[in-house]
C-alpha positions as CSV (number, residue, x, y, z in Angstrom):
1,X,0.0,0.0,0.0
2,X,2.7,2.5,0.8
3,X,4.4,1.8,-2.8
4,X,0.8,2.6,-4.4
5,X,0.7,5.6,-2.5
6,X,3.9,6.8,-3.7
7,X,3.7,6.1,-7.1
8,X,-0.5,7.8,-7.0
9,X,1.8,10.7,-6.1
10,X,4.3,10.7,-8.1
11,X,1.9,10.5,-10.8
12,X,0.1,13.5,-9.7
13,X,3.2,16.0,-9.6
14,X,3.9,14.9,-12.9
15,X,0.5,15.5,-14.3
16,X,0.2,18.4,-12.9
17,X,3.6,19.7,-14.6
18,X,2.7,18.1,-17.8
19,X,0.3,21.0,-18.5
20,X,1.1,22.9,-21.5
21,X,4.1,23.8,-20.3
22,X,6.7,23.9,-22.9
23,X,10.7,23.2,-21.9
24,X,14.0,23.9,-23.4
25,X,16.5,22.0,-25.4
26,X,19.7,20.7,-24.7
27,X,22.7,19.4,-27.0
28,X,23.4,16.6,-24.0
29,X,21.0,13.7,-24.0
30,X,18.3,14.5,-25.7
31,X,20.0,14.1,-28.9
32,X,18.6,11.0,-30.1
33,X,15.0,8.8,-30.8
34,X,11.9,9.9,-31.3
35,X,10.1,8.5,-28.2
36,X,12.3,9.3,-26.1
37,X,12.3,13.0,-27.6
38,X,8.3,12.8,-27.9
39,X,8.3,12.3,-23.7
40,X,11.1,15.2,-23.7
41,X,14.1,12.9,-22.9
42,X,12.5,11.0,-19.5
43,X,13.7,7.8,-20.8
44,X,16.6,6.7,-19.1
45,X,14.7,4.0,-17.0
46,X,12.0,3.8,-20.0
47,X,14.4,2.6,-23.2
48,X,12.6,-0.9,-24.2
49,X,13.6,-0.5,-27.7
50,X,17.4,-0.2,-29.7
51,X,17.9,3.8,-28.9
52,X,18.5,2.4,-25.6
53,X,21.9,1.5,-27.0
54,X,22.5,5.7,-26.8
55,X,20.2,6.0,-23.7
56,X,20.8,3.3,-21.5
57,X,22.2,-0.2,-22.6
58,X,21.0,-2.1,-19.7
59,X,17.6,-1.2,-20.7
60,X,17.9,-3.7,-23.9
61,X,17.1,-6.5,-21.8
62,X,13.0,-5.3,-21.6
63,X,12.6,-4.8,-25.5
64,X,11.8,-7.6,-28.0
65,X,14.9,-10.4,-29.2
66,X,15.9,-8.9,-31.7
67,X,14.3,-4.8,-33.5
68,X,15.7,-2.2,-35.2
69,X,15.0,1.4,-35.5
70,X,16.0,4.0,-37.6
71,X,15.3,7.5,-37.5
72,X,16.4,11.3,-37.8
73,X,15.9,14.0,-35.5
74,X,16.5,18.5,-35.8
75,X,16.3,21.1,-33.0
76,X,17.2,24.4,-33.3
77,X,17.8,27.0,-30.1
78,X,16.7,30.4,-30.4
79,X,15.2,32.1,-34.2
80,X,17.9,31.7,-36.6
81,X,17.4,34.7,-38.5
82,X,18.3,36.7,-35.0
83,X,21.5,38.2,-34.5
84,X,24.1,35.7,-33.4
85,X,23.9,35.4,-28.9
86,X,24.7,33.5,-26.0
87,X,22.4,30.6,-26.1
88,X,21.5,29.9,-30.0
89,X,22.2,27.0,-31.2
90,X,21.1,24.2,-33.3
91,X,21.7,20.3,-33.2
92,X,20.9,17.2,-35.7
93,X,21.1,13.4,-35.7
94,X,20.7,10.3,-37.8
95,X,20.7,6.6,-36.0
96,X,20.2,2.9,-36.8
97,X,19.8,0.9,-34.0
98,X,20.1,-2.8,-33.5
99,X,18.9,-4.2,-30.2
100,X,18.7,-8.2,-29.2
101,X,18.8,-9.0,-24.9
102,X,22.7,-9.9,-25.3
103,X,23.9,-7.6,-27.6
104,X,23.1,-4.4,-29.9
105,X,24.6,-2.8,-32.6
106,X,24.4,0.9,-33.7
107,X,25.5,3.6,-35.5
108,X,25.1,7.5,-35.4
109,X,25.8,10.5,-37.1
110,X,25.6,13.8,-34.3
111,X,25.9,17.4,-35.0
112,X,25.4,20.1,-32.6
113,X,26.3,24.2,-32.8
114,X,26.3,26.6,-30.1
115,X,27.4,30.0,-29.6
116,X,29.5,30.4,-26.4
117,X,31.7,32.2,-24.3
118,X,35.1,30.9,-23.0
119,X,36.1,32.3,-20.2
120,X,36.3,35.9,-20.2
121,X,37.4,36.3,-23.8
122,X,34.7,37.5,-27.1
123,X,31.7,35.1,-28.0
124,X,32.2,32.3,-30.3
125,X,30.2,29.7,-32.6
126,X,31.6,26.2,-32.2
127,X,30.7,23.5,-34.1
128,X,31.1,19.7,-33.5
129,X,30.6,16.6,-35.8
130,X,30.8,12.9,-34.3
131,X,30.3,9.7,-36.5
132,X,30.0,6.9,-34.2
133,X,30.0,2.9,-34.8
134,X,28.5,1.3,-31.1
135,X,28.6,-2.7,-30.1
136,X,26.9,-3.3,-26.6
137,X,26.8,-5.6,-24.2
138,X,24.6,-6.1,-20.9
139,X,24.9,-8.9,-18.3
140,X,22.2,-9.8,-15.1
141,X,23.8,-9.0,-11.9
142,X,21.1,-9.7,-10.0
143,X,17.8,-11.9,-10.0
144,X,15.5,-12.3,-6.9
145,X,12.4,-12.1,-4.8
146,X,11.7,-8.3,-2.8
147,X,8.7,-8.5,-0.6
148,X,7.4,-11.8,-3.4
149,X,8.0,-9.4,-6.0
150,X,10.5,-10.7,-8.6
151,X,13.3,-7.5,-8.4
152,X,16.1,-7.4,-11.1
153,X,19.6,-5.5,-11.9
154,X,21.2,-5.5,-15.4
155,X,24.5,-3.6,-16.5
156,X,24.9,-2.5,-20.4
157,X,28.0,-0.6,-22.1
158,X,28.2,0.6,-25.4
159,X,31.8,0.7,-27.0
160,X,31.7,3.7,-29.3
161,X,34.6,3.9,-32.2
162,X,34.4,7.8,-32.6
163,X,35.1,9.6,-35.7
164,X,34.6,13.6,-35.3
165,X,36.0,17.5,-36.2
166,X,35.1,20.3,-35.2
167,X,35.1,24.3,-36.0
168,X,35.3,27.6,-34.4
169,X,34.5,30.8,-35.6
170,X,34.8,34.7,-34.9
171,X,31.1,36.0,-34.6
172,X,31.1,38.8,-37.0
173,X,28.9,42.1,-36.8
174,X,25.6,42.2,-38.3
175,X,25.9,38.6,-38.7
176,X,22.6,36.4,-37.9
177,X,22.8,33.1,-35.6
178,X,22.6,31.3,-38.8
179,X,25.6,32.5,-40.6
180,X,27.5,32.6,-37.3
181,X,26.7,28.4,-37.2
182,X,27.5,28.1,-40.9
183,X,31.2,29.5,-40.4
184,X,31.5,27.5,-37.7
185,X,31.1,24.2,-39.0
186,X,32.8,25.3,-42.6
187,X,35.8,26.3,-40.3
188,X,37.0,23.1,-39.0
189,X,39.9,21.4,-37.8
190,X,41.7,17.7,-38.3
191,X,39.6,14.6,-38.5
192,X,40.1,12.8,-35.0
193,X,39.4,9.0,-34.0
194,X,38.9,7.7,-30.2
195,X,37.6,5.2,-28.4
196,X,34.5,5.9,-25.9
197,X,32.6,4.0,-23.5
198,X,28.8,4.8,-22.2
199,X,27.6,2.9,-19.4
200,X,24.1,1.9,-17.8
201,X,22.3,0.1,-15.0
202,X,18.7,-0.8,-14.9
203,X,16.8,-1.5,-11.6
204,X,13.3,-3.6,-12.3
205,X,10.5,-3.9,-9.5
206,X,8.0,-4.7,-12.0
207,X,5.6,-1.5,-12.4
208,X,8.6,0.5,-11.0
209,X,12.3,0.7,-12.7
210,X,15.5,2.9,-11.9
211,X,18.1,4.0,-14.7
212,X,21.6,5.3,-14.2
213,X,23.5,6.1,-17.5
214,X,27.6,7.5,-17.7
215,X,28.3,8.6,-20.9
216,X,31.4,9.4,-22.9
217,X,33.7,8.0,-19.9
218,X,37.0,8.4,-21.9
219,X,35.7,12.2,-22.8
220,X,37.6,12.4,-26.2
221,X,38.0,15.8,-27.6
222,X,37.9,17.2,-31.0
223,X,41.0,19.9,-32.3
224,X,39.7,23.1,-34.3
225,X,41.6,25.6,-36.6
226,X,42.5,28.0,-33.7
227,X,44.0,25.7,-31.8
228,X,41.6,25.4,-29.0
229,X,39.8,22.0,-28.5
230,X,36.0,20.6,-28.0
231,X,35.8,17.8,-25.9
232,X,32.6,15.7,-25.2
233,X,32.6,15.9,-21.2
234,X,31.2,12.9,-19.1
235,X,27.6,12.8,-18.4
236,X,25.3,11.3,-15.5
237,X,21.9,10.8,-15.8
238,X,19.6,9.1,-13.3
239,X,16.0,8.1,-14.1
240,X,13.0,6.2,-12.9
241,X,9.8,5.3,-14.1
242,X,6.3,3.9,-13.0
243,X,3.6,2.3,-14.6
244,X,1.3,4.1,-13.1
245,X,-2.2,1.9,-14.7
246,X,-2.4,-0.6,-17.5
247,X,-0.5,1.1,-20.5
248,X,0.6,4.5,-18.9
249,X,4.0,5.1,-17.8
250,X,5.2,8.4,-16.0
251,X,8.9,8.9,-15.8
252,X,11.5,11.4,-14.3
253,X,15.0,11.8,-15.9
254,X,17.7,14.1,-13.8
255,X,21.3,15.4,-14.8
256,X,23.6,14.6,-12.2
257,X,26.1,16.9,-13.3
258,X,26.3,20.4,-15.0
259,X,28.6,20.2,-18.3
260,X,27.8,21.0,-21.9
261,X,30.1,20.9,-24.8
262,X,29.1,24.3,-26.2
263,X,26.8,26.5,-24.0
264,X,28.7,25.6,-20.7
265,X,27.0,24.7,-17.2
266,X,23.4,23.1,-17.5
267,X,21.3,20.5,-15.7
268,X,18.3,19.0,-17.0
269,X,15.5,17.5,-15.2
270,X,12.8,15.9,-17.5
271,X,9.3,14.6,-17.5
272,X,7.8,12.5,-19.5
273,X,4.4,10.1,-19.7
274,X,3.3,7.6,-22.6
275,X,0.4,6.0,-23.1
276,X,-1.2,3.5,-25.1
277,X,-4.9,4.1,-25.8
278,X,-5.1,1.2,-28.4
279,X,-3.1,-1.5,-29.6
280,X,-1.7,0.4,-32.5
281,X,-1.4,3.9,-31.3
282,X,0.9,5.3,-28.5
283,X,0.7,8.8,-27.6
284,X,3.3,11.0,-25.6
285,X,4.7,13.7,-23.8
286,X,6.6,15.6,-21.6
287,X,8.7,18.6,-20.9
288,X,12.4,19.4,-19.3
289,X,14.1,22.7,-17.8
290,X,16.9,23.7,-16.2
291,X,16.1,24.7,-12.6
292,X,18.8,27.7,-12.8
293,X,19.6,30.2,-15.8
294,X,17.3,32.1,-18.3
295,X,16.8,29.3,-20.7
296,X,12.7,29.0,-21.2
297,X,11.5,24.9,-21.0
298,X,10.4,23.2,-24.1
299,X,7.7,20.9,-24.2
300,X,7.2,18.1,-26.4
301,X,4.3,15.6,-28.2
302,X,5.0,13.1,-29.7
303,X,3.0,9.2,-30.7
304,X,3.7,6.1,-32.8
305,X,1.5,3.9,-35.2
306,X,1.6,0.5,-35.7
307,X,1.2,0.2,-39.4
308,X,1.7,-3.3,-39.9
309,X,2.4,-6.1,-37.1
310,X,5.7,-5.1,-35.2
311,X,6.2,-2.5,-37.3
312,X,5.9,1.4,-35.9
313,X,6.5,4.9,-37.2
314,X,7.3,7.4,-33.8
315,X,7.7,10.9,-34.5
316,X,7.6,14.2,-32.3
317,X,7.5,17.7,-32.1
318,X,9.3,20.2,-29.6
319,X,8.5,24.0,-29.2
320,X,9.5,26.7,-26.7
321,X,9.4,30.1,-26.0
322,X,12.1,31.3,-27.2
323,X,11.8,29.7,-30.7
324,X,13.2,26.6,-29.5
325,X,11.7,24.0,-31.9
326,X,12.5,20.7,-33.4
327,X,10.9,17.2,-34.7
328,X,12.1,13.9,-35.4
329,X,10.9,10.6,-37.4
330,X,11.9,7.0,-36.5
331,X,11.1,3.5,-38.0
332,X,10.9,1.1,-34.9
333,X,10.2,-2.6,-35.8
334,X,10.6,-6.2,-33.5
335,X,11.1,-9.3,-35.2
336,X,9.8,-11.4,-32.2
């Protein structure tokens, strides 16, 4: 009885913020997937299907044997036409995804722009490219009975080959945060390989599950014209999730630390809810903030059709405030 109350409670905050409330973007996590985009990035402890390779490799051992999905997603921060400031930004992705309970394989093409400010000296737009080629690998470390509930713990890593460059550019007068972006990314420096590692942990009760996902632990960085450098810092995200009644799930997703590659210290927190009103139609959403700094939230909605058996199309749209707005498409199919 006291875990019903909790999660009845837990349910209700998140309603309640779930309002039309829109929340803004980041260039961190939410980079990636269309349902986890659609519920505005609550999907650490969520990820049934292959983006869980990027969100959470543990969390392959709740989708199907073996699915793929492919997709494509674009955000852009702040009006583009504007003059080029602190904050504006845009980012872009395209992902396959190959998920089975031992193994997955992916791969992912990133892109993300910013315009920042190191240090004390003038504003810049930076730019960053990442190709990436992903194998993971998750493993039971625990199986047994809580209260006569069955409770699990899985581990996951993705090993990431990294292929990426990356640009830097002088923000010229007059010049708008699109052009700023554009010389940023035509301005770029050598080609660089490394090695990364993301890891994850999934905690299962059943109706309730807890996510923990490290990313980028090897943090490789990227060498631009001027000499400077932009590396992909290491992130922490924690996340759980409840089933709240039959097909709807309400989830929470929070930064554990403060980095960003390009706009500098940021901490999400994100919530998200999906439900599934019939057997072919899943509808979403959710919205994430940053409890300190001027950036506005951005909301999200989001749903998925089953067109043909185990075969779904997800998309999503994302607006803000501040003319923070993005979509994305995915293909998601199970073979078993």
């Amino acid at each position: 009885m006291q875990m019903h109350g909790r999660i009845r409670g837990f349910a209700g905050v998140l309603l309640v913020v779930l309002a039309p409330y829109a929340a803004h973007a980041q260039i961190r996590f939410e980079a990636v997937g269309a349902r986890a985009l659609g519920m505005s990035g609550a999907f650490v402890a969520v990820a049934d299907d292959p983006s869980a390779v990027f969100w959470n490799p543990a969390a392959l051992v709740n989708g199907a044997p073996a699915a793929l999905t492919i997709g494509l997603d674009r955000f852009q921060f702040r009006k583009q036409t504007d003059p080029a400031a602190l904050g504006g930004g845009d980012s872009s992705s395209e992902y396959f995804a190959f998920g089975s309970w031992p193994l997955g394989l992916s791969y992912g093409h990133f892109s993300a722009s910013g315009v920042r400010r190191p240090g004390d000296l003038q504003a810049v737009a930076e730019s960053v490219s990442i190709h990436q080629i992903g194998f993971s690998v998750l493993q039971t470390l625990l199986d047994g009975d809580i209260r006569g509930e069955r409770a699990t713990l899985t581990g996951g890593a993705t090993i990431k080959y990294v292929r990426g460059t990356a640009g830097t550019s002088a923000l010229l007068a007059e010049s708008s945060l699109e052009e700023a972006l554009d010389a940023a990314r035509d301005q770029t420096g050598d080609t660089k390989n490394a090695i990364d590692v993301d890891v994850g942990l999934l905690a299962d009760f059943g109706r309730v599950r807890a996510g923990l996902t490290l990313k980028n632990l090897t943090s490789p960085a990227f060498p631009t014209i001027a000499g400077s450098e932009i590396r992909l810092p290491r992130l922490a995200r924690l996340g759980l999730s409840a089933e709240v009644a039959a097909g709807l799930t309400l989830a929470i997703d929070v930064d554990l630390d403060t980095a960003d590659p390009l706009v500098g210290h940021r901490q999400v927190i994100a919530l998200g809810g999906e439900t599934r009103p019939s057997a072919r139609v899943a509808v979403r959403g959710g919205v994430r903030w940053q409890p300190s700094g001027e950036h506005q939230p951005v909301g999200s909605l989001g749903g998925s059709l089953c067109f043909r058996q185990g075969l779904w199309i997800d998309g999503y749209v994302a607006f803000g405030r501040s003319h923070d707005q993005g979509f994305g498409i995915a293909l998601r199919g199970g073979f078993f």
